[in-house]
C-alpha positions, 0 to 999 in steps of 0.5 A, a space after each residue: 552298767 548305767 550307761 548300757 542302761 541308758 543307751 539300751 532305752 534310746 535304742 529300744 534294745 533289750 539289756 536287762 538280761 546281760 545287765 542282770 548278769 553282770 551285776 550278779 558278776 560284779 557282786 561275787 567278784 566283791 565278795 571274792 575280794 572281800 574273802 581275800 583280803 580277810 584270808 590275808 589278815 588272818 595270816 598276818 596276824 597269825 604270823 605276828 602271833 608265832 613271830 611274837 610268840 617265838 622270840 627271846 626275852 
């Protein structure tokens, strides 16, 4: 994005626009991510509960 930045000034082309929409892009990709991982430690960690829950003494 910062060289698209850069390159756009030298050229006197107009990016911000596509440059915008991909940082918004980029974000919600991140927050996805974000979202993911902590869906899979839920799991884990419900998986080690039952697992821990479950065995004999």
């Amino acid at each position: 994005m910062i060289v698209a930045l850069f390159v756009g000034d030298a050229l006197n082309a107009e990016f911000s626009r596509s440059i915008a929409a991909f940082f918004v892009l980029s974000m919600l990709s991140l927050i996805g991510s974000y979202v993911c991982l902590l869906r899979e430690i839920f799991i884990a960690t419900h998986t080690h509960l039952q697992r821990t829950l479950q065995m004999p003494m």
